[in-house]
VMD Tcl script that builds the backbone (N, CA, C; Angstrom):
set m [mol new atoms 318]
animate dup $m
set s [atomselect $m all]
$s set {name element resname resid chain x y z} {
  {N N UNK 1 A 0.858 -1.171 0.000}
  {CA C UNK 1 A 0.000 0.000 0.000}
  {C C UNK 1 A 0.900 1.229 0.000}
  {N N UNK 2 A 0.861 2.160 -0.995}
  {CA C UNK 2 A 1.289 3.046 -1.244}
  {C C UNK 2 A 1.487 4.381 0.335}
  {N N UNK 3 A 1.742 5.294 0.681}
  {CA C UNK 3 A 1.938 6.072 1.422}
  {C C UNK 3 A 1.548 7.372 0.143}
  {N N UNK 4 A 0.512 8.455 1.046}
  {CA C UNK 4 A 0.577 9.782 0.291}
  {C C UNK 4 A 0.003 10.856 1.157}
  {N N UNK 5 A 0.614 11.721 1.181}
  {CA C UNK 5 A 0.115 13.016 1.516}
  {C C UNK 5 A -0.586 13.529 1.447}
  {N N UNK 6 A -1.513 13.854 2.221}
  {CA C UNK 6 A -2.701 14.137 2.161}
  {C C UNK 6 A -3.122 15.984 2.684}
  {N N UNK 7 A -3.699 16.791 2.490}
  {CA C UNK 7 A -4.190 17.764 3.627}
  {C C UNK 7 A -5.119 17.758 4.639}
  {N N UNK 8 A -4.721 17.914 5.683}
  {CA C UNK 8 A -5.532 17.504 6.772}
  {C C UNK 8 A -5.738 18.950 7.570}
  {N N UNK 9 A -6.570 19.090 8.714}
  {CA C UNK 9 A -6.706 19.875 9.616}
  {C C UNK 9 A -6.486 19.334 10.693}
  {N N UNK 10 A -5.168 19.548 11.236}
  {CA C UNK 10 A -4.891 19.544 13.025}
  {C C UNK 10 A -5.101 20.440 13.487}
  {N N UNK 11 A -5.718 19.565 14.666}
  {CA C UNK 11 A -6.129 20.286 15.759}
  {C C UNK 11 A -5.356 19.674 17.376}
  {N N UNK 12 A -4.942 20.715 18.320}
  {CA C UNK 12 A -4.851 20.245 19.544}
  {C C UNK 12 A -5.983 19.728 20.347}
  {N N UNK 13 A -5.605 18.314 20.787}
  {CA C UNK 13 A -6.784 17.767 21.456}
  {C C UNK 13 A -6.089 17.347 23.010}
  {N N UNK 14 A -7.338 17.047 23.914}
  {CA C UNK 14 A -7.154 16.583 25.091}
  {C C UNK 14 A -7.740 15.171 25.540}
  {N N UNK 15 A -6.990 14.714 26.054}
  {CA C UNK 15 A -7.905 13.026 26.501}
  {C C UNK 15 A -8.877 13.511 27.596}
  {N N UNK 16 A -9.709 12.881 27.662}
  {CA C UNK 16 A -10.595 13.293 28.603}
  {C C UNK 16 A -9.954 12.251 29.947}
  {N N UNK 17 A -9.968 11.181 29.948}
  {CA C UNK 17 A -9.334 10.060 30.635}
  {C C UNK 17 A -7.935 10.607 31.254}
  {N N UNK 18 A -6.910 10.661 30.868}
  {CA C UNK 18 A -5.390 11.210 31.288}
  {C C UNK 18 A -5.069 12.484 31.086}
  {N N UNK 19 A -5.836 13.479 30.260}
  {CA C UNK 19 A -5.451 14.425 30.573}
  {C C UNK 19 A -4.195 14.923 29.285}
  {N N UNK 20 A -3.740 14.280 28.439}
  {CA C UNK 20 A -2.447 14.486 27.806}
  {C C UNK 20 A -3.098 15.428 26.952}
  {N N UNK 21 A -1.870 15.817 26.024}
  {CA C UNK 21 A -2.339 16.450 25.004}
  {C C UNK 21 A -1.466 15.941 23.561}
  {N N UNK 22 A -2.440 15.789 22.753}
  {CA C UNK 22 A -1.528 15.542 21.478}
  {C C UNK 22 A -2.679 15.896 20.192}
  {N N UNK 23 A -2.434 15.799 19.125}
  {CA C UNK 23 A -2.905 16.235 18.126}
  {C C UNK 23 A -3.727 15.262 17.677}
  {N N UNK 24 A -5.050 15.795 16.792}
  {CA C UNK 24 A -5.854 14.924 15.475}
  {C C UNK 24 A -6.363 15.523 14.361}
  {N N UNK 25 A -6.845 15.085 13.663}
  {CA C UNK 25 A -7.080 15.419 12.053}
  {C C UNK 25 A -8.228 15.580 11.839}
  {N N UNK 26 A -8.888 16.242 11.042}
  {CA C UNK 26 A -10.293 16.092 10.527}
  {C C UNK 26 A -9.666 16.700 8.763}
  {N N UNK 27 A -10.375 15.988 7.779}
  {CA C UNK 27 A -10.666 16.739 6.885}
  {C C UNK 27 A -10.600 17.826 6.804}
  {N N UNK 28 A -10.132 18.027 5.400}
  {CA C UNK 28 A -9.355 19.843 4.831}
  {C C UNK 28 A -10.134 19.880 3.631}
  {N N UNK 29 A -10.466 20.624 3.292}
  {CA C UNK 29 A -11.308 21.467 2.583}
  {C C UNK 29 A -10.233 21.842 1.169}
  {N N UNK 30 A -9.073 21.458 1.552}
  {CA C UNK 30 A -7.728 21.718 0.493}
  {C C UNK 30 A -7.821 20.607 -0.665}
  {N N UNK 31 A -8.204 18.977 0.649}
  {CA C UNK 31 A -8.303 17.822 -0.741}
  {C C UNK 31 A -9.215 17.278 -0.802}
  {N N UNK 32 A -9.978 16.691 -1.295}
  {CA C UNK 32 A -11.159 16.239 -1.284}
  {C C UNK 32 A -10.961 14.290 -1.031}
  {N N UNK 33 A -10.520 14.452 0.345}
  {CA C UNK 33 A -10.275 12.820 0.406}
  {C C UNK 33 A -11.115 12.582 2.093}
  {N N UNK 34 A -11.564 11.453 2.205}
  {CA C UNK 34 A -12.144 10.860 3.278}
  {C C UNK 34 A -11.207 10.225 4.336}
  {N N UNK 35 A -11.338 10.554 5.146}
  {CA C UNK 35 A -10.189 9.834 6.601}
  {C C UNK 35 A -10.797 8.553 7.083}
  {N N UNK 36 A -9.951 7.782 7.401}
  {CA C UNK 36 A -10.422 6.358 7.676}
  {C C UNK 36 A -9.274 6.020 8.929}
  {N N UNK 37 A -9.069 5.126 9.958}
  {CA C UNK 37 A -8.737 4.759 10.524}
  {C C UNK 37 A -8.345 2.842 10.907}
  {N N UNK 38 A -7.568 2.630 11.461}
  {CA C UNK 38 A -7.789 1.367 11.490}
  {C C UNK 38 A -7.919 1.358 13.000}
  {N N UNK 39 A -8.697 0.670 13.291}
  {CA C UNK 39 A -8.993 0.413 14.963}
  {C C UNK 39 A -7.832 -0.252 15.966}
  {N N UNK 40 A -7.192 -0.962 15.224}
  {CA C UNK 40 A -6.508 -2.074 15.948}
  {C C UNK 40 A -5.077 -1.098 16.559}
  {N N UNK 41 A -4.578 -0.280 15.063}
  {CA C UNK 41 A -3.458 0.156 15.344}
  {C C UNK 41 A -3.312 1.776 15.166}
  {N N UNK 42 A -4.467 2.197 14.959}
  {CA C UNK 42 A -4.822 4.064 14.762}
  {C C UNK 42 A -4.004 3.993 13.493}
  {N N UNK 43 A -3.294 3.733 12.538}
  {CA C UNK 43 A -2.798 4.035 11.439}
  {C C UNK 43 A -4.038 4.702 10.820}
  {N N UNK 44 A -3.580 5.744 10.241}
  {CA C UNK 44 A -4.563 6.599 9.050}
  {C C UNK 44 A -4.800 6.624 7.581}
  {N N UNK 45 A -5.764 6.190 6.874}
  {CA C UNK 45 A -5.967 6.157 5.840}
  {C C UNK 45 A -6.621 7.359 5.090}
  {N N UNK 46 A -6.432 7.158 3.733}
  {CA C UNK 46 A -6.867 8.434 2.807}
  {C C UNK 46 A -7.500 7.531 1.677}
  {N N UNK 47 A -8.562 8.213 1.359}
  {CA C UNK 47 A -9.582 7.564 0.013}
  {C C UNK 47 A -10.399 8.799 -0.470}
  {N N UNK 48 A -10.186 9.404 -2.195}
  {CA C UNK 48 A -10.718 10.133 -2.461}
  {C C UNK 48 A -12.320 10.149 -2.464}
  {N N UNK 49 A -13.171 11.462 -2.064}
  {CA C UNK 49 A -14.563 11.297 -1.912}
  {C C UNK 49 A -14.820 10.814 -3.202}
  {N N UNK 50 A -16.376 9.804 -3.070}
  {CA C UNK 50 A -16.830 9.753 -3.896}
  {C C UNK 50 A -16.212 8.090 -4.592}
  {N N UNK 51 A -15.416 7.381 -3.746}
  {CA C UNK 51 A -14.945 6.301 -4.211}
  {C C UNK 51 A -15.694 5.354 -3.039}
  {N N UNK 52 A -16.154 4.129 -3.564}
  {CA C UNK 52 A -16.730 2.975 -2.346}
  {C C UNK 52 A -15.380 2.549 -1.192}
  {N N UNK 53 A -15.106 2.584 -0.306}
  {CA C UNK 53 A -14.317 1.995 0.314}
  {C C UNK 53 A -14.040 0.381 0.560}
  {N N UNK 54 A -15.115 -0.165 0.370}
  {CA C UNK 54 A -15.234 -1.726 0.146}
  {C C UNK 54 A -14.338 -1.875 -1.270}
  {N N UNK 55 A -13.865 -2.016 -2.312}
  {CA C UNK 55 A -13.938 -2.323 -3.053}
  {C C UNK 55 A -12.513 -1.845 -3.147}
  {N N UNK 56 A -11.762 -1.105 -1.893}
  {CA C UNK 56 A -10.473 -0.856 -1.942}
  {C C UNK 56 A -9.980 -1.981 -0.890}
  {N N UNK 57 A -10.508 -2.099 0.410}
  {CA C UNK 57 A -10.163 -2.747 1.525}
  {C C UNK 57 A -10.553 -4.504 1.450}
  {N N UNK 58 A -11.123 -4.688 0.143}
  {CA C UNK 58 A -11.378 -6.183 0.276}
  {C C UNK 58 A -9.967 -6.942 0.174}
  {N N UNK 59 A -9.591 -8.318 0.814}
  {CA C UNK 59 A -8.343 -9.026 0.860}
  {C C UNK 59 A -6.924 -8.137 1.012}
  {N N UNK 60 A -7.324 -6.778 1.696}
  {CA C UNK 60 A -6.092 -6.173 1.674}
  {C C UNK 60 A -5.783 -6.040 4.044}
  {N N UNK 61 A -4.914 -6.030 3.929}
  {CA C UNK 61 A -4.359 -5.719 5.656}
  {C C UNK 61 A -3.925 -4.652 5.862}
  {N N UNK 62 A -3.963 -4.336 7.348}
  {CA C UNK 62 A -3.267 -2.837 7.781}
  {C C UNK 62 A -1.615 -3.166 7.531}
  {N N UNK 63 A -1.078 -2.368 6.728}
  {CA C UNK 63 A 0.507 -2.510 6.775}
  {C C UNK 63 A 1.232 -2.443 8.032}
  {N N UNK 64 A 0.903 -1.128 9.092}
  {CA C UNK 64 A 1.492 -1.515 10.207}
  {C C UNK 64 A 0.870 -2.746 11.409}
  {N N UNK 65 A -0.316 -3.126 11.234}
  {CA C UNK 65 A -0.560 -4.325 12.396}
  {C C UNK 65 A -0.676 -5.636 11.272}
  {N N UNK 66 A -1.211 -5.730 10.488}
  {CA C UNK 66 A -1.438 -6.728 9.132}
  {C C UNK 66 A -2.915 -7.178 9.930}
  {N N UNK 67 A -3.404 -6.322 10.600}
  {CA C UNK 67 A -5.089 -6.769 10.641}
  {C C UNK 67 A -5.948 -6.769 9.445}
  {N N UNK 68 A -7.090 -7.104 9.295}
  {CA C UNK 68 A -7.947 -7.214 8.079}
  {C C UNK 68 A -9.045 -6.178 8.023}
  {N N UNK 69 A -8.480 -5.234 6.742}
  {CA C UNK 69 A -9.611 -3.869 6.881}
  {C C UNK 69 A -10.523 -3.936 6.780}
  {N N UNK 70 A -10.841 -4.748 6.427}
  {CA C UNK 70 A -12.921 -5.465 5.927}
  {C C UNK 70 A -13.531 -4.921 7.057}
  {N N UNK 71 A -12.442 -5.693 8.385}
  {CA C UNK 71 A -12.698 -5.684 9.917}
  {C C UNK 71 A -12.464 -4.520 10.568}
  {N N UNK 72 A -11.410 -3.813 10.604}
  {CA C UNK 72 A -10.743 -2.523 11.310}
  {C C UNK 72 A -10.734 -1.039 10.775}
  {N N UNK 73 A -11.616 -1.080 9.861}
  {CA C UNK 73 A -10.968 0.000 8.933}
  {C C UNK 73 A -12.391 0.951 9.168}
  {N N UNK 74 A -12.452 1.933 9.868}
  {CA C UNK 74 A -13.492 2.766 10.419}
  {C C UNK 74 A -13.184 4.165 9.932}
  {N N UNK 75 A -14.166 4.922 9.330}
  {CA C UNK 75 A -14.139 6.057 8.798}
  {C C UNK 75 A -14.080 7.285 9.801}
  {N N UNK 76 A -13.500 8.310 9.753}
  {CA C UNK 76 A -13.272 9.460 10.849}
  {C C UNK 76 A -13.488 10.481 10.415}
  {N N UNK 77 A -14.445 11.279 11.191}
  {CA C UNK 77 A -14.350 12.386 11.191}
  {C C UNK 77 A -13.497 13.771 11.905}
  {N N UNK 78 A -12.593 12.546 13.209}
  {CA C UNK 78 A -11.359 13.120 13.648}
  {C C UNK 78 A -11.127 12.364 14.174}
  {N N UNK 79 A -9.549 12.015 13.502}
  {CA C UNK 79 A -8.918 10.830 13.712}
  {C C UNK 79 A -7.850 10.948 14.440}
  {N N UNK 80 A -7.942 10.349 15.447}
  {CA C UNK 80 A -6.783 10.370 16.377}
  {C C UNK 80 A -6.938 9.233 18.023}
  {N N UNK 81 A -6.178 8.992 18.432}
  {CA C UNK 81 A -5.944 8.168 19.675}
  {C C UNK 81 A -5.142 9.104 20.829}
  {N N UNK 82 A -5.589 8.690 22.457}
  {CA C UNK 82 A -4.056 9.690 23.239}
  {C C UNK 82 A -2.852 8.576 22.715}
  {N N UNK 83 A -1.865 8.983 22.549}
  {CA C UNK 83 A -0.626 8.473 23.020}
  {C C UNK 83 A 0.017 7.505 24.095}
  {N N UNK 84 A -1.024 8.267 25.361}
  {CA C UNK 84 A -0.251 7.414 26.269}
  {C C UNK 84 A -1.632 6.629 27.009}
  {N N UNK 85 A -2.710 6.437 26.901}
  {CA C UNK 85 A -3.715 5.312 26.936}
  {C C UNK 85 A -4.356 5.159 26.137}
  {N N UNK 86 A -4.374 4.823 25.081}
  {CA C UNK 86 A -4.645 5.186 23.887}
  {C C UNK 86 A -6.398 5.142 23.871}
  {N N UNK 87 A -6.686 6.266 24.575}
  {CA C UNK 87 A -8.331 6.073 24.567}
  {C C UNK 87 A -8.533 7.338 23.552}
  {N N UNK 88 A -9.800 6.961 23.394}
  {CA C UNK 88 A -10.227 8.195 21.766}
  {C C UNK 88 A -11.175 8.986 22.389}
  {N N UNK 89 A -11.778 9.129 23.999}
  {CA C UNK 89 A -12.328 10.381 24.288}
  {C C UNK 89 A -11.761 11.732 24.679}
  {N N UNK 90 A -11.853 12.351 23.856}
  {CA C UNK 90 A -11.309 13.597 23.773}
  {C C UNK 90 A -12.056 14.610 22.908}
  {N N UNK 91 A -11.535 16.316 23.638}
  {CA C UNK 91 A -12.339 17.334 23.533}
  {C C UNK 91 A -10.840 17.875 22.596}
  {N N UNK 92 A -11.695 19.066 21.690}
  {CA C UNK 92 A -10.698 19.622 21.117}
  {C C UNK 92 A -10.281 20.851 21.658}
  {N N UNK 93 A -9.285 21.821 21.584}
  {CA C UNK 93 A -8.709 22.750 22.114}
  {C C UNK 93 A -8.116 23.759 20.661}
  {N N UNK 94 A -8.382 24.648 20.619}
  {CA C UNK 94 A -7.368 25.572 20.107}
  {C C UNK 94 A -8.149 26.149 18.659}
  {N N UNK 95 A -7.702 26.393 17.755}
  {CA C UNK 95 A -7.297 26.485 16.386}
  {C C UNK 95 A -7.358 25.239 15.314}
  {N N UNK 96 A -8.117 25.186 14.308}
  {CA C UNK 96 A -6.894 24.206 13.265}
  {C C UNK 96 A -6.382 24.863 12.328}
  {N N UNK 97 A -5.290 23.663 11.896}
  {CA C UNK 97 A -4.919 24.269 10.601}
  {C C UNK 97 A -4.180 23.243 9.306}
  {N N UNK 98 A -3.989 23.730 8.503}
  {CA C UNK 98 A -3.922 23.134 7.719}
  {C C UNK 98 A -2.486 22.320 7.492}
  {N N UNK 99 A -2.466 21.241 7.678}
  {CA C UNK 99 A -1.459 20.571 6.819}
  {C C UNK 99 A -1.333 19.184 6.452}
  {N N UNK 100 A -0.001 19.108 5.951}
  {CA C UNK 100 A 0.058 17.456 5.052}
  {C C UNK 100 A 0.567 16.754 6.110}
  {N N UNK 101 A -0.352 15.713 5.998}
  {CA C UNK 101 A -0.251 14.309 6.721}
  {C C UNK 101 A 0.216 13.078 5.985}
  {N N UNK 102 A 0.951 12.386 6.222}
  {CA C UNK 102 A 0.965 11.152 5.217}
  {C C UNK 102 A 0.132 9.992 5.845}
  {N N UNK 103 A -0.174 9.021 4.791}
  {CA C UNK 103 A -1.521 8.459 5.243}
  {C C UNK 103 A -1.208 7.209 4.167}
  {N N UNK 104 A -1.959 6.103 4.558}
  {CA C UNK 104 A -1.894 5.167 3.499}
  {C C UNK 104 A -2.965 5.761 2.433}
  {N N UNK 105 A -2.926 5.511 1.060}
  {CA C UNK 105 A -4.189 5.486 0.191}
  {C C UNK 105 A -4.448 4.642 0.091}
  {N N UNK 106 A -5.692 4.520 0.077}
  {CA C UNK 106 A -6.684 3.009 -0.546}
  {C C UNK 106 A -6.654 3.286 -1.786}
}
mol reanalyze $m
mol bondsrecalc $m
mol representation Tube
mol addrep $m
C-alpha cells in the first residue's frame, strides 16, 4: 500500500481520561479525500470522496498491524488516539490548521 500526503486539519486535542495532550485530524477542505482509521493500530488512511471503500479494503491488511480492513478499517471524522492510553475520548482545544499528513491510500 502506497503512502501519500494528504491535507488535513490539526487540531490540539485533550484526553478526557489522562489528561495528555496531542494532536488529530479532521478533513481539509484543500483535498477532497475521506479519513479512515484502522482500529486495531490508529494508522490513518486516505480515500478520495466519492470512491466505495469496500472495493479498496477487500483481501487487503493494515501494513502496520497486518489486521484485516474489511474488519478494522473505520471512517473518521477526527482521527486520532491519546498516546499514552490510547483512549479516543477527547475534547478539542485551540485552532486548526492546515497541513500534510501522510496516510496510506486506498
Amino acid at each position: 500500500m502506497e503512502l501519500k500526503n494528504v491535507f488535513v486539519k490539526k487540531k490540539s486535542l485533550t484526553c478526557r481520561t489522562c489528561e495528555t495532550e496531542f494532536y488529530g485530524y479532521t478533513e481539509s477542505e484543500k483535498d477532497s479525500v475521506t479519513l479512515y482509521e484502522c482500529e486495531d493500530c490508529t494508522a490513518i488512511f486516505s480515500l478520495p470522496k466519492g470512491q466505495s471503500v469496500d472495493e479498496h479494503v477487500k483481501g487487503k491488511s493494515c501494513p502496520d498491524c497486518a489486521a484485516p480492513l474489511e474488519e478494522t478499517l473505520v471512517e473518521k471524522t477526527q482521527a486520532g488516539s491519546c498516546p499514552m492510553c490510547e483512549d479516543r475520548d477527547y475534547y478539542g482545544t485551540g485552532e486548526a490548521e492546515d497541513v500534510e499528513l501522510e496516510t496510506y491510500a486506498l
